[in-house]
C-alpha positions in Angstrom: 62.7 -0.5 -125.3 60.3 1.8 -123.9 57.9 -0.7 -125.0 59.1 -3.3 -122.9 59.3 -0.7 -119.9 55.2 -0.5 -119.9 55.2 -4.1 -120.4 57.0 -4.5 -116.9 55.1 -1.7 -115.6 51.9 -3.1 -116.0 52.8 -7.0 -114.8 53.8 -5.2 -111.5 50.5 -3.2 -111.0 48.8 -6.9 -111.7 50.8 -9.0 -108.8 49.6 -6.3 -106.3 46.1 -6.5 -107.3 46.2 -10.0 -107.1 48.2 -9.6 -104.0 44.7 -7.5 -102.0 47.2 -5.2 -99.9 45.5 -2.4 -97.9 42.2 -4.9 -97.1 41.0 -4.5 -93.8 39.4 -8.3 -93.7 42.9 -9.6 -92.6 43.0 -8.1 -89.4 39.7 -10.4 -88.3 41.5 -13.2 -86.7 42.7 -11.0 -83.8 39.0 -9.8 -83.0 38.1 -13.3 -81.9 40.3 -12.8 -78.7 38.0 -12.4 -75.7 39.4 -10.7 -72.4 37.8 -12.5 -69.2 39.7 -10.7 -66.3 36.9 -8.4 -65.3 34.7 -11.8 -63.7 37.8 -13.3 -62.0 38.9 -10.1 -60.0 34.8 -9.6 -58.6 34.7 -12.6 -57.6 38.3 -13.0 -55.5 37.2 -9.3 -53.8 34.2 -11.3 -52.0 36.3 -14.2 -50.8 38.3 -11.6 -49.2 35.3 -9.8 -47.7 34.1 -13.0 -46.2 37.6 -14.2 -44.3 38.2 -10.4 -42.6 35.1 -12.1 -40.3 35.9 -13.3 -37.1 34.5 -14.2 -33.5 34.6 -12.5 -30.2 34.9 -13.9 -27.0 33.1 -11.8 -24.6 35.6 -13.0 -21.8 38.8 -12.0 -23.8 38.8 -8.1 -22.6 38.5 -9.2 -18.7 42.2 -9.6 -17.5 41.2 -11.4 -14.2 41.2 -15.2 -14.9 39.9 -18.0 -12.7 41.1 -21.7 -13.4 41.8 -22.6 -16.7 39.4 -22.4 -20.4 39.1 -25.7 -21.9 36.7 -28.2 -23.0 35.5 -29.3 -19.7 34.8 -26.3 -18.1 31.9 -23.4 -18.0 32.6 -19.9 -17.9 31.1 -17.6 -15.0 32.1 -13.5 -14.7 31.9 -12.2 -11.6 31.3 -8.7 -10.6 32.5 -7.0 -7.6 29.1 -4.8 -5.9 30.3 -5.3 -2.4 31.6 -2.3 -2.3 35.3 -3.2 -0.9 37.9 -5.0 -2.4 37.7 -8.8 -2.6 41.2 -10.5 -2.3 40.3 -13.8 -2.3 37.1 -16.6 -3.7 36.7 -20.1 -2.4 34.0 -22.3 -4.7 32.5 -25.7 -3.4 29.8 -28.1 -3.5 27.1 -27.2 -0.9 27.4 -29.5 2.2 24.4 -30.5 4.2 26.7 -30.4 7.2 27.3 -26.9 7.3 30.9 -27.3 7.7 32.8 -23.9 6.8 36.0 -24.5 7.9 38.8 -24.0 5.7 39.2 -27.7 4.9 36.0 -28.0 3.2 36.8 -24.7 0.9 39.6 -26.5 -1.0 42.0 -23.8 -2.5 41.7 -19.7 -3.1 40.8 -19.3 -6.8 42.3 -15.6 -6.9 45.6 -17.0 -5.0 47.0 -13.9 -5.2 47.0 -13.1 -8.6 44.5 -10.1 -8.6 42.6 -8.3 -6.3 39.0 -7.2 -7.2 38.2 -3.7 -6.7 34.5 -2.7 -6.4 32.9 -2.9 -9.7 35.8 -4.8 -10.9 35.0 -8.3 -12.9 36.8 -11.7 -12.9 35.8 -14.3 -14.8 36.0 -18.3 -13.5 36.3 -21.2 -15.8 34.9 -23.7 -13.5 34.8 -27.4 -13.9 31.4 -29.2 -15.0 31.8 -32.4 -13.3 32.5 -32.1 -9.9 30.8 -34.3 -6.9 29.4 -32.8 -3.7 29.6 -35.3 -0.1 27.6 -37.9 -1.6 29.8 -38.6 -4.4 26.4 -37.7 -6.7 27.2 -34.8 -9.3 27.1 -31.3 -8.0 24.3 -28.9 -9.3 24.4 -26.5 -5.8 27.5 -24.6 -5.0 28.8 -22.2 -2.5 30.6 -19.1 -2.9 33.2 -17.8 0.2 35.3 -14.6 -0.1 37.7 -12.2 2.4 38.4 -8.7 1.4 42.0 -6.7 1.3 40.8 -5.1 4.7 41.6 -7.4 7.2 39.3 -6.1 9.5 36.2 -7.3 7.5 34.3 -10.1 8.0 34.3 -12.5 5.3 31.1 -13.3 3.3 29.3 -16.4 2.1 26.6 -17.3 -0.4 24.8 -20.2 -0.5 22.9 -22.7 -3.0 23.9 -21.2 -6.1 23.4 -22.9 -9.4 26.5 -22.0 -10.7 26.2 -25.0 -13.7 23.8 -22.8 -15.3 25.2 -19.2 -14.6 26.4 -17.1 -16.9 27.0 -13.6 -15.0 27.2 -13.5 -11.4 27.3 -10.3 -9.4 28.0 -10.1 -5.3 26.3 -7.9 -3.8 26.0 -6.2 0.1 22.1 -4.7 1.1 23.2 -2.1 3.6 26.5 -0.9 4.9 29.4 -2.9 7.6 28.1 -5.5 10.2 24.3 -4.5 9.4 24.9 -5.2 5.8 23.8 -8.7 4.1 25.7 -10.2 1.3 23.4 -11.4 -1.5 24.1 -12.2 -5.4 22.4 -11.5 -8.4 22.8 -13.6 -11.4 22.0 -14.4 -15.1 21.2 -17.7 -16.2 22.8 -19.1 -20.0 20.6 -17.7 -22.8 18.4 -15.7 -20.0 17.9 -12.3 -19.9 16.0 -11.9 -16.6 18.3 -11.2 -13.4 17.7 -13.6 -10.2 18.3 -12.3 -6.9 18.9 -14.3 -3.3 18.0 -11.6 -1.2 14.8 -12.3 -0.2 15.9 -16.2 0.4 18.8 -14.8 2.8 16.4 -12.2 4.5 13.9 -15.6 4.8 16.8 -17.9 6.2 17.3 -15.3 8.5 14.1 -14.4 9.9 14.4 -10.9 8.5 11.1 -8.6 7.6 11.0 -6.7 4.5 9.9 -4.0 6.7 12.2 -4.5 9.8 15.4 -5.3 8.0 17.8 -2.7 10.4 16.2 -4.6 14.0 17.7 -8.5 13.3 21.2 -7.1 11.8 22.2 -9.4 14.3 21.5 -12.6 12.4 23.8 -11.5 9.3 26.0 -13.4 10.9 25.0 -16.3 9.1 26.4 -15.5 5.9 28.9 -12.8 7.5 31.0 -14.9 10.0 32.7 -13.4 13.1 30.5 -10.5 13.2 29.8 -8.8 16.3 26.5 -9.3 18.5 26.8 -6.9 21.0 25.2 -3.9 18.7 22.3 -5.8 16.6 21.2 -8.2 19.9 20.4 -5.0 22.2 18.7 -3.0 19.2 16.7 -6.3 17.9 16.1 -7.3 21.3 12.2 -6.3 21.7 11.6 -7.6 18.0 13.3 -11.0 19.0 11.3 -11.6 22.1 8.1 -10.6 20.2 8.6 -12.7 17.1 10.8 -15.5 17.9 9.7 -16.6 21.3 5.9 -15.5 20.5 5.0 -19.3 22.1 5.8 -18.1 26.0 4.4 -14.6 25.3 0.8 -16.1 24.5 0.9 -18.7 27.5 1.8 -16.1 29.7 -1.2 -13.2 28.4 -3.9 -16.1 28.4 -3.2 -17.1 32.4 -2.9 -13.3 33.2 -6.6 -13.0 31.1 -8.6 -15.9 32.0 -11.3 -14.4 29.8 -9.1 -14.8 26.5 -8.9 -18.2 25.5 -6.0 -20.4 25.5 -4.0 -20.5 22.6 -3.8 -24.1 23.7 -7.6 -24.9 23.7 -8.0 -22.9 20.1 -7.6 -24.5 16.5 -6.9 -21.4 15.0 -3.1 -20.3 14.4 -1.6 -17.6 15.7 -0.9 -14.5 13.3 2.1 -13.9 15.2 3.7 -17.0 14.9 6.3 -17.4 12.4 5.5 -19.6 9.1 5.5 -23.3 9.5 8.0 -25.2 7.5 5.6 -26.6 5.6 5.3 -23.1 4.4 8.8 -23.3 3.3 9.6 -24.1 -1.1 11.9 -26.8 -0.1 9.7 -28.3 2.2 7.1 -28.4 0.1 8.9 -29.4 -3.1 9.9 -33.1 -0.7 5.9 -33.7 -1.0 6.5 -34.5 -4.1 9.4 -37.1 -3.8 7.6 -39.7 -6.3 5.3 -38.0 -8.0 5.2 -36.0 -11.1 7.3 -33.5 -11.8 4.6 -31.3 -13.4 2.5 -31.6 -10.2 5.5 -30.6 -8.3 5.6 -27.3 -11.1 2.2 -26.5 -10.1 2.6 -26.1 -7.1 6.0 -24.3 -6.6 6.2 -22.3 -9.7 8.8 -22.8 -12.4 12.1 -23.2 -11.8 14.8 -20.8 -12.6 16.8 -23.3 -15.1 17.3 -27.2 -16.0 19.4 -29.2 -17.5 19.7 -33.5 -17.7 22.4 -35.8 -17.9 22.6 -39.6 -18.5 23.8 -41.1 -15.3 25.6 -45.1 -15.7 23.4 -46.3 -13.2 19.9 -44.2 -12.6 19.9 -43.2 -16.7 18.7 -39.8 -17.2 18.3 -37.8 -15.0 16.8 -34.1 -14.6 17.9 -31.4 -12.6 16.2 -28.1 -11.9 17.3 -25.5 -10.1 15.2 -23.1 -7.7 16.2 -20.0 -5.8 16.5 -22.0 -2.2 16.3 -25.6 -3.2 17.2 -28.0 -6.5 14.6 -30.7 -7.8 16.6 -34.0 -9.6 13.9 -36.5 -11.4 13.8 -39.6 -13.4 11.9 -41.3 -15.9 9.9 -44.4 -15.5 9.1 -47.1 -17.5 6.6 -45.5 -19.1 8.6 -42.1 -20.1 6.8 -40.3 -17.0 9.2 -37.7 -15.4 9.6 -38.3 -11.6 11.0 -36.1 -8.3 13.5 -38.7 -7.0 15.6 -36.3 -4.9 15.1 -32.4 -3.1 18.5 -30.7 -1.4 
């Protein structure tokens, strides 16, 4: 019996050798699995990083609004350096005419929804095609506003490109009826500031160095203003400068030793500059010719831009400081002044 118990004993010890338990070789399978979420997760954290991105809108923080945004129109910020608060803004075409009354000024753009406090901004979304009285496509426009004080005058500037401007500032040289309004502006994509006051102090006869004795003529862009202060004080300069003509006939028959200024081919240095002197009247010279040639001889302008008209077919507009220049192009690709306003 205890023979037989061995026996058994030693079968058993042979089935669990032949068995291999206790190997470590069978756990190999499960080291083939490979874990991959490291890659996934980088790569999700940079998508992330890249939608967080947006745009600004360099209009969006300035809660006065002119017109409305959309794909037609241009956007224009204007700044308040008057110093008095602007209650109302009338934009047009410029007319030939000269016509200011309120007919020709269409509607208030502010209409009551803001007033502009010195330093204050607006900005204007302003349609890009709009036609001025000869039905052609406005590149010149004029700007008209009235303050909160009634007792102001209102103010005008004149012959701005607006098309083209991206930041325009209004802006008053002196102080009440001697003052004269004047802008400053920016052109798109420009970073050098253009300024009209020495075009409005040259449309108004006014010196550099004798701006306080011809106040009287700010009346030109400042409507209604009084004469009675600005006529007596820029009386003497007037009758010096203005009617120089009867002041020289009159010394050369009291001096019959000076000659006449009627008898002599040389000008007078006191007369005022002849209009041939003046950009736009020298820029018409050129009606037909090359544009270049017109370049050269009034400088560049202060922007451009062209547009394929139906009829004339391109067509190039540049705008100066007093005066705009449209061209077109021969047969031959030439570029050519066809029009001056």
């Amino acid at each position: 019996m205890k023979k037989r118990y061995l026996i058994l004993a030693g079968i058993l010890a042979a089935s669990m050798l032949a068995a291999g338990c206790g190997k470590k070789n069978s756990v190999a399978p499960e080291q083939k699995v490979e874990v991959t979420v490291t890659p996934t997760v980088t790569e999700a954290a940079k998508t992330d990083v890249v939608e967080m991105q947006t745009s600004t809108d360099d209009t969006a923080n300035i809660k006065n609004v002119m017109g409305t945004k959309s794909e037609t129109t241009t956007s224009i910020v204007f700044t308040n350096k008057m110093g008095s608060t602007i209650s109302a803004i009338y934009v047009r075409p410029t007319r030939d005419d000269g016509d200011d009354s309120d007919e020709t000024w269409g509607s208030d753009l502010v209409s009551g929804k803001f007033t502009l406090a010195d330093k204050d901004k607006a900005v204007y979304y302003m349609e890009k095609s709009q036609k001025d009285d000869d039905g052609n496509a406005a590149t010149s426009f004029d700007v008209r506003i009235t303050f909160s004080d009634e007792e102001q005058n209102e103010c005008f500037f004149r012959k701005l490109p607006l098309l083209t401007i991206s930041q325009l500032s209004l802006c008053m040289d002196g102080e009440g009826e001697d003052g004269i309004p004047y802008a400053t502006y920016l052109t798109s994509g420009s970073t050098k500031e253009v300024s009209t006051l020495k075009d409005v102090k040259a449309r108004l006869g006014i010196e550099d160095d004798s701006e306080e004795s011809d106040s009287s003529d700010s009346s030109t862009d400042s409507t209604d203003s009084t004469d009675s202060s600005s006529t007596d004080s820029a009386s003497s300069s007037a009758d010096s400068s203005g009617d120089n003509t009867d002041s020289s006939d009159s010394s050369s028959t009291d001096s019959p030793s000076t000659p006449s200024s009627d008898s002599s081919d040389d000008p007078d240095p006191t007369e005022a500059p002849s209009s041939d002197d003046d950009p736009a009247s020298v820029a018409k010279g050129y009606i037909g010719q090359s544009m270049t040639d017109l370049v050269n001889a009034c400088g560049s302008p202060n922007g451009s831009d062209y547009e394929d008209e139906p009829e004339s077919g391109k067509t190039g507009y540049y705008y100066y400081d007093t005066f705009t220049v449209s061209t077109t192009f021969d047969n031959n690709g030439n570029e050519v002044v066809s029009g001056v306003w």
